[in-house]
N, C-alpha and C positions, 0 to 999 in steps of 0.2 A: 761820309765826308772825310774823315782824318787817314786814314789807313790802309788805304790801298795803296799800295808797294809795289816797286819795281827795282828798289833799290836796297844796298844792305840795311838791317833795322835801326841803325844812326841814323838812316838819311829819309825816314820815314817820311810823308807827308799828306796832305789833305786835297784830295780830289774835289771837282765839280763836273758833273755834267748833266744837264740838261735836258735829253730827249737821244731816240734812239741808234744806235748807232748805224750807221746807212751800208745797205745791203752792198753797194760797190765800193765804199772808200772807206779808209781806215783813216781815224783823226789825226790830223796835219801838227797839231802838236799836243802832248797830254795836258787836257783840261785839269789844274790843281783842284782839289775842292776847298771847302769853306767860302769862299768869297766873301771874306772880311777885309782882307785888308787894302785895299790900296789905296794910295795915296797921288797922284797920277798928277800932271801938271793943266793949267787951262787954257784957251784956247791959244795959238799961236805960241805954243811950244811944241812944233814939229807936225804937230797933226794939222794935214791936208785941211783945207776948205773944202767943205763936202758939198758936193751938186745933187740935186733931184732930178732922174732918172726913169720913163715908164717905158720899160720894153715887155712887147709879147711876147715869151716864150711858151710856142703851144699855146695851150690851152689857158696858161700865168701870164696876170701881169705885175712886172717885177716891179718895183720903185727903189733904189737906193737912194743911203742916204738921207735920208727924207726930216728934216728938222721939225721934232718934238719940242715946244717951247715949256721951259717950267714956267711957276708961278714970279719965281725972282729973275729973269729974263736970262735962265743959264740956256744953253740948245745942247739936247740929247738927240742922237741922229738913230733911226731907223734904216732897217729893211722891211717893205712891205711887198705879202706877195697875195695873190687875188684872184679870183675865177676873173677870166675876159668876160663873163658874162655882164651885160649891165646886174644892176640893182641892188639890194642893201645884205648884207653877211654879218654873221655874226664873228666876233671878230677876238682871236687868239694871240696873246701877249707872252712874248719871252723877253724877258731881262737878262742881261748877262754881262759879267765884269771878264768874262775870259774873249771876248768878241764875237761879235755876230755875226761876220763873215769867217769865222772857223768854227763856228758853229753850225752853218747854214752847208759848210762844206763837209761838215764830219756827219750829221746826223740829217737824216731825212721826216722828220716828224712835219716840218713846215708843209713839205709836199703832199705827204699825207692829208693834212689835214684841207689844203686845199684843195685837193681830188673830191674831200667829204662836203665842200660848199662854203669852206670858212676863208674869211681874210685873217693873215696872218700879220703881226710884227714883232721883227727880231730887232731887239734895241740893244746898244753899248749903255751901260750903266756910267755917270756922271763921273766924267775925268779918268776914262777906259778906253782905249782908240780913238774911235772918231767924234766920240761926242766929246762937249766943254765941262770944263769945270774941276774942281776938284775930289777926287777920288778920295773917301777916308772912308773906311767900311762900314755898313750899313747904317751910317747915319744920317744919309739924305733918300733911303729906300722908301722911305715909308711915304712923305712928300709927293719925293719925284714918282714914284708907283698909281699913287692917286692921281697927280696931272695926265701920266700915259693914257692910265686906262679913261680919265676920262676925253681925252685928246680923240682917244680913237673912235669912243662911242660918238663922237660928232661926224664924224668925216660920210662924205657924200655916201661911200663903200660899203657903212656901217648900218646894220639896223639897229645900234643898240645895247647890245647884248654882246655881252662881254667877258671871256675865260682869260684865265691867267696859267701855265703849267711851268715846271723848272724843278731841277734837283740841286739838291745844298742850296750853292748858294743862291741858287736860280728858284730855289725854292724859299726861300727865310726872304727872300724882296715880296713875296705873294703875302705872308703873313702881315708883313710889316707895311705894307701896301692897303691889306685888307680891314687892319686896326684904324686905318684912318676912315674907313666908312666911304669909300664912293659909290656913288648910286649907281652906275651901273655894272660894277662886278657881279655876275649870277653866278660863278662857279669857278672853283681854283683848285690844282692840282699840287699840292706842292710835295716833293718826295725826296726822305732821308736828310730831311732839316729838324730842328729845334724845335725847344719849346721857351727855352728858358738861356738868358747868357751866364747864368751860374752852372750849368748844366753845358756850355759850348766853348767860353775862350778859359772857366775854369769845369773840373768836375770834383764835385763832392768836398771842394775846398783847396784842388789840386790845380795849377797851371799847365794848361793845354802847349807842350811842347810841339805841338806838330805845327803852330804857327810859320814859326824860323823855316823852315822848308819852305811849307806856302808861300811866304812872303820873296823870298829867296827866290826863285825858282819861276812865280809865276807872277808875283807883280812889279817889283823891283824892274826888271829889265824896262819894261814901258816906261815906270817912274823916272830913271833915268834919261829915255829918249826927251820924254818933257821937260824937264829939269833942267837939261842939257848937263847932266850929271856924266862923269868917268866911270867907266867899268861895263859891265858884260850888259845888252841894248839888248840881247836875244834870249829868249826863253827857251829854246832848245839849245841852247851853250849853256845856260843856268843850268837846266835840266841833267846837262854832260857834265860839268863840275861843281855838283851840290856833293857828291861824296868826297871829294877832296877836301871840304871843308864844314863838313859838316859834323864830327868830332867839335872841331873849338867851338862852334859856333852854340851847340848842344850843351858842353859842359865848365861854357864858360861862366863863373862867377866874382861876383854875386849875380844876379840876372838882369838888373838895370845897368849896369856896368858894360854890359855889349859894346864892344866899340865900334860894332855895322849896324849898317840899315840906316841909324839918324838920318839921314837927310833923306832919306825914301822914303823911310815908314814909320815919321815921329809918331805915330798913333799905337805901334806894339809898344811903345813907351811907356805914353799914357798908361796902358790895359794894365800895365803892372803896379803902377801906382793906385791901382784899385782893385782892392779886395774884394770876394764877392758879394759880400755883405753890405758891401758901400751902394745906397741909394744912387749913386752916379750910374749903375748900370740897367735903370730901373727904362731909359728910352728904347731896349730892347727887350723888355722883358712881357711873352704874350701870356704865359699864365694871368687868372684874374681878367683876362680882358676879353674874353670868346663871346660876351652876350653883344659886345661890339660887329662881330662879323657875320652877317646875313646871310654871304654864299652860300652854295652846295659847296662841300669839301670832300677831296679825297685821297687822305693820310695812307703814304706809302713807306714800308721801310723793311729792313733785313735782317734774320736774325744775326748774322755778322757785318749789317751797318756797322759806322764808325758811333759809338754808343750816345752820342745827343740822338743821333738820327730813330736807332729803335724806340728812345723812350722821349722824343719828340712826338715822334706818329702817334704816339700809349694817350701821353699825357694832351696833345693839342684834340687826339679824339673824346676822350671821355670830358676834358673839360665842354666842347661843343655839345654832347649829348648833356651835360648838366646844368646849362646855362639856356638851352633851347625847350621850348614847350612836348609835350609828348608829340603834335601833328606836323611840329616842323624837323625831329628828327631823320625826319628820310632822308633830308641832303647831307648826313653824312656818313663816311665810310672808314675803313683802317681797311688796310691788304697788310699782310706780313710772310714775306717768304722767304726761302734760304740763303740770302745771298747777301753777295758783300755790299762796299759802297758803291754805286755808276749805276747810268744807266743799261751800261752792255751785262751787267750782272745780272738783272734780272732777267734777260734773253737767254741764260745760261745755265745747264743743270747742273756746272761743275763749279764750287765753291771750294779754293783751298785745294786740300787733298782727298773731296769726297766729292763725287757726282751719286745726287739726289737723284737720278732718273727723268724722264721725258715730263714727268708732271712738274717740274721745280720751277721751268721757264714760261716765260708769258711773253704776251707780243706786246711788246710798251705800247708804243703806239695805237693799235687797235683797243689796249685798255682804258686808256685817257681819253682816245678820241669817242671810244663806247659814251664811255662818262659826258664828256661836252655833248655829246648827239642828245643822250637825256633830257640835260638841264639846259640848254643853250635853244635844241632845234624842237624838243619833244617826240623823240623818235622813241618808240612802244620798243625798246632790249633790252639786255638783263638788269641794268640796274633799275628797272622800275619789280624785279622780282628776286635777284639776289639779296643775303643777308650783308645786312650793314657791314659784317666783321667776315673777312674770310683771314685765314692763318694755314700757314703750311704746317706739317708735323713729320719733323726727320724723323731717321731712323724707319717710319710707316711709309713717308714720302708720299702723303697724300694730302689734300687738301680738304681744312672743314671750313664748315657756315655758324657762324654766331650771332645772334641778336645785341652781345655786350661782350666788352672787354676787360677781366678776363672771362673766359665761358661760363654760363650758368652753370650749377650744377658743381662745380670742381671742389673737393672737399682737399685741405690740407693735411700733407702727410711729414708730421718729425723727427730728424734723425738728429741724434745728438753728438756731440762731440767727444772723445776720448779716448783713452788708452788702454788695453787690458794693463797688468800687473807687472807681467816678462815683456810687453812692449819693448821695441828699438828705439834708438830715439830718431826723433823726427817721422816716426810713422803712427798712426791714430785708427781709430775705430770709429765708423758711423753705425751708431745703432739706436733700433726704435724706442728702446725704453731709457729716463728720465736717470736713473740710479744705476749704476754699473753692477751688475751680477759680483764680482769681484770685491772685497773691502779695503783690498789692498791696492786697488788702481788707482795710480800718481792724478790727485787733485790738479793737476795743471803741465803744460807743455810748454818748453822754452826754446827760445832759438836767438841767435845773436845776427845782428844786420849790421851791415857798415853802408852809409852812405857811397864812400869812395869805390866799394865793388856790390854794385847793385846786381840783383838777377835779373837778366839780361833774352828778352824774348831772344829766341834765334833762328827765328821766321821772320823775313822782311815782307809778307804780305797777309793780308787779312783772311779770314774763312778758317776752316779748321785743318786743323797740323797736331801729328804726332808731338805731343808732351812728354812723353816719356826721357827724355834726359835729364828733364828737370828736377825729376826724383833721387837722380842722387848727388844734388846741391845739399848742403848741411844747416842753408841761412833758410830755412822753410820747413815748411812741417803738412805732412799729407794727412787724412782720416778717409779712408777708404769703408765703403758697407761690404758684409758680403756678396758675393753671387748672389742676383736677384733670382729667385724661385718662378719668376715670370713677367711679362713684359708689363711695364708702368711707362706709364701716356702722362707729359708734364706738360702743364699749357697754361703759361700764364709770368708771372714775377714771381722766381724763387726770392725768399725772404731769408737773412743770414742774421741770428744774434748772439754775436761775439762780445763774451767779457774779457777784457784782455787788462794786463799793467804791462808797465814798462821801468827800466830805472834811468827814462830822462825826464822832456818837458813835452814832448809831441816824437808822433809818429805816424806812419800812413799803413793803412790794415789793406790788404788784398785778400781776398776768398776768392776764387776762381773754382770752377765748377767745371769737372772734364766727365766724360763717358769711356770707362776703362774698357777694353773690349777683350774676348779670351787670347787673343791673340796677343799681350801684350802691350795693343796702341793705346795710347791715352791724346782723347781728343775733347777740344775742348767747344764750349756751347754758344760760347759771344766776344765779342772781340774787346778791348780793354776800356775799361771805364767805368762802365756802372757795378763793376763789383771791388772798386776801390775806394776808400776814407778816409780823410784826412781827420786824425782821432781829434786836435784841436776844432774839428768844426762837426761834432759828433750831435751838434743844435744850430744847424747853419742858420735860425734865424736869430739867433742870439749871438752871431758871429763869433769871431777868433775865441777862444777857451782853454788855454794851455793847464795841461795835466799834471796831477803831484805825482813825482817817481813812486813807484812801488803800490799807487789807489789803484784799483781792479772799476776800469769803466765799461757799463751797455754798450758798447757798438754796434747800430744796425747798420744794412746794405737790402733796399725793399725792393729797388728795377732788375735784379738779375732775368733778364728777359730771354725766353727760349720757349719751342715748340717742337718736343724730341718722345721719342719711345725709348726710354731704354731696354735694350732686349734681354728675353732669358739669358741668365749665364754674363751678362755684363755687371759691375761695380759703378755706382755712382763715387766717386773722389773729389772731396773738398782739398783745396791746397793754399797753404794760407803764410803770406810773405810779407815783409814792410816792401817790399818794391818790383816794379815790372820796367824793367826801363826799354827802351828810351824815350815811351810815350809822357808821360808828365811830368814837372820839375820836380827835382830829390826835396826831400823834405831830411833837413840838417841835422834833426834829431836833439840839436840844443835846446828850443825853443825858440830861437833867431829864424827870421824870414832868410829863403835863399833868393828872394827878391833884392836885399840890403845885405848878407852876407854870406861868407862863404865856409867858415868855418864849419867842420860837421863832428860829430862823435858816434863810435860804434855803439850799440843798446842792446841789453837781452831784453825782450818782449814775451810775454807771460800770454799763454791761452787758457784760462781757467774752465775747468769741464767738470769739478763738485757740484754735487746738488744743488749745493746756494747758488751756482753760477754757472746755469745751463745754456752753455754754449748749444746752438740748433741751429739749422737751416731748416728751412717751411717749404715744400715742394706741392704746387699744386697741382693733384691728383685729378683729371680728369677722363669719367667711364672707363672706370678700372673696378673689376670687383672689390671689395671690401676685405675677402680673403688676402689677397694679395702681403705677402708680407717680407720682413726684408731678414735672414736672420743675424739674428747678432752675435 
């Protein structure tokens, strides 16, 4: 969702899309992701009165338009497309806040699926183009989700039987749809969404900056056509001058203080007035609620997803394997392969600046539609015989089968934190044993951060990119292992625990994990998120906790998610920052919210790698001999 770029990394933003991208036409405009926000006006502000439409085309017949009543008398309008054939179909539901006729024009999933016997509906999501109502991000999903699908299980067309598919945010409507329990959803696709909104509009206690983009760029324009609001109506003008403005908009403080958007998008307001902690975010929240959904599911995401999306798919799969009886697991699945956020990614062996080979890419569509033919039609293919868990593994670039996520069988392997004696500073040692050979190697590493010049990715797109500049910044500190003696297969959440101090009130820990290669490149494993901490919420369920200068605190980081071999002769490199901008809000370093203020202060922050304070990363080792060792 958040980080696929096309823009420099100020003007980052969060994609959406949905299904696959069509063999003749390239998308009419880029579908943003997340699909939270908008805010969009109701009916008769601007949007057409919509007419119901049945034309044959071929072998389809089409209906636009088509008014979906909710349960509070709002009209959501469809496109419905349908074999000419008489009789009853099972029937395929897309939701969408970016529209369903640029949806219906950019991706050909719909057509697919109808060749395969299915009726399809492409809907605008509440207060999004054509349908009514007001647009506030996913908090009328869940509701308006249950009306749809069950709207469509009635219709003459229908037999019943009822799939749901969509990515981000096309995908986080299936979830939030599915918690409300309607009885005829059999099966949902949902890919490179969430699990959790602590984990989506913040992570790890951090505000998700890539909002302002999205909002900006992809919903804003409509908001205003309805509103009858002044300024840019077009999303591909947004699109053309988000970088002109997207510096102040990025670094303006404090961050409720913004003086745009109010009247578009009073809901990004709201989000910051609430902390993750705050029970208010609890009507998104699917963790805890999986014995609620009945479906077959089938959790899709990338190792350089935007990081809800990896450890959505993690978290939303193993909660359904644990909350389901051992006969009703089969309806569910995890896929994880190399790729960024979209659907055209996964059609794709080139992620970044590495193509994984002919085995990286899948046919989206023939996968989903495999899945609905299963659970929908009962057609006798793979998935009545594939493993629940398939995972890609770079570097090997092939694909394994697992019964659980992560693999059976994976034993963890420990590399610790430190410095020989003559060490430089800011560079570190990963090595296997606890106690440093050495008695004279510095008890701890320091490095000074300033708010005001944060380290600053300098790739505006997601996937993997040479890092190697970053090493010679001074506000960071690397720990590199040596040359590995021979290839190690990691498959699963590397685990990271850092003690660290500081001499302020709070700060945000980054561990980023690359793959050094002899050549120099240093590439890295996953895209930014889940290897970040905000040290004040180092107990997020015990919310905010600000730190005494100079206390030495546990900092974990447990989703670091990847599926790589690193090879003979490569270095695993830890590298560890208070900051990666421009993906999440600065954190001030005083103790002060940069929600309410703006003041910040520079800090040295302390990595302690002594005995008493073994700094380690957990790397899970799987079918690797036991010899295997790293030396140090």
């Amino acid at each position: 969702m958040k980080y696929l770029h096309t823009t420099p990394p100020a003007a980052q933003y969060k994609i959406a899309t949905g299904s696959k991208p069509s063999r003749q036409r390239t998308p009419a405009i880029l579908l943003l992701l997340l699909g939270l926000a908008g805010l969009a006006g109701c009916s008769g502000s601007g949007v057409p009165e919509a007419t119901e439409t049945a034309t044959p085309t071929g072998d389809i017949i089409v209906e636009r338009d088509v008014a979906v009543p909710m349960r509070d008398g709002v009209i959501l309008r469809a496109n419905v497309y349908r074999p000419s054939a008489s009789g009853g179909f099972p029937v395929l539901v897309y939701r969408t806040p970016y529209g369903k006729d640029a949806a219906a024009e950019s991706y050909d999933t719909h057509l697919d699926a109808v060749a395969r016997g299915y009726a399809v509906l492409l809907q605008d999501v509440r207060g999004r183009y054509t349908s009514d109502g007001l647009f506030v991000p996913y908090r009328s999903e869940g509701k308006d989700g249950y009306d749809t699908i069950e709207w469509a299980a009635a219709q003459s067309w229908s037999n019943g039987k009822v799939g749901t598919w969509g990515l981000s945010y096309p995908g986080a409507v299936q979830w939030l749809a599915a918690l409300e329990f309607p009885p005829h959803l059999a099966a949902m696709a949902p890919a490179m969404t969430f699990s959790s909104p602590r984990n989506f509009f913040y992570m790890n206690g951090i505000f998700d900056m890539s909002w302002l983009p999205w909002i900006y760029m992809n919903i804003a324009p409509d908001a205003r056509e309805r509103l009858d609001l002044p300024g840019i109506r077009s999303s591909d003008e947004a699109e053309q001058t988000w970088s002109s403005v997207a510096a102040e908009y990025r670094n303006w403080l404090p961050l409720a203080d913004l003086p745009y958007l109010r009247a578009e998008a009073p809901y990004y307001f709201e989000w910051l007035r609430h902390p993750p902690e705050d029970s208010w975010w609890d009507w998104a929240e699917v963790r805890g609620r999986y014995g609620d959904v009945s479906a077959a599911v089938l959790n899709l995401s990338g190792w350089y997803d935007d990081a809800y999306g990896s450890e959505g798919a993690v978290t939303n799969f193993n909660g359904l394997q644990q909350a389901r009886k051992a006969g009703e697991q089969r309806g569910n699945h995890l896929l994880l392969g190399p790729w960024t956020h979209g659907v055209g990614a996964t059609m794709s062996t080139q992620a970044g600046d590495i193509d994984f080979g002919a085995a990286a890419a899948i046919d989206y569509n023939d996968e989903i539609l495999d899945f609905f033919d299963y659970y929908l039609r009962g057609t006798d293919n793979r998935y009545a015989s594939d493993d629940p868990v398939r995972y890609f593994v770079m570097g090997e670039n092939r694909w394994y089968g697992a019964d659980q996520w992560p693999p059976a069988g994976a034993r963890l392997e420990s590399l610790y934190l430190g410095r020989a004696g003559s060490g430089l500073p800011g560079q570190g040692l990963l090595r296997q044993a606890e106690t440093p050979a050495s008695t004279d190697a510095p008890a701890s590493s320091s490095f000074s951060a300033d708010p005001e010049d944060p380290v600053l990715n300098p790739y505006a797109t997601s996937g993997p990119h040479d890092y190697r500049s970053l090493g010679e910044r001074e506000d960071l500190l690397n720990f590199d292992s040596q040359p590995l003696t021979q290839p190690l297969r990691v498959s699963g959440a590397i685990e990271a625990v850092v003690y660290a101090s500081c001499d302020c009130r709070d700060f945000d820990l980054w561990v980023r994990v690359f793959d050094v290669h002899p050549d120099g490149r240093v590439i890295n494993l996953m895209s930014p998120g889940n290897d970040v901490l905000r040290a004040s919420y180092r107990q997020p369920e015990a919310g905010r906790q600000l730190i005494d200068p100079g206390t030495t605190y546990e900092l974990r980081l447990e989703n670091l998610l990847t599926g790589i071999r690193f090879e003979l002769g490569h270095r695993i490199r830890i590298q560890v920052s208070a900051s990666f901008a421009p993906h999440f809000s600065r954190n001030l370093q005083t103790g002060e919210s940069e929600v309410d203020e703006s003041a910040s202060q520079r800090a040295t922050i302390s990595i302690h790698h002594a005995p008493q304070y073994p700094s380690v990363i957990r790397l899970p080792i799987v079918d690797v001999p036991s010899a295997v060792t790293l030396a140090n």
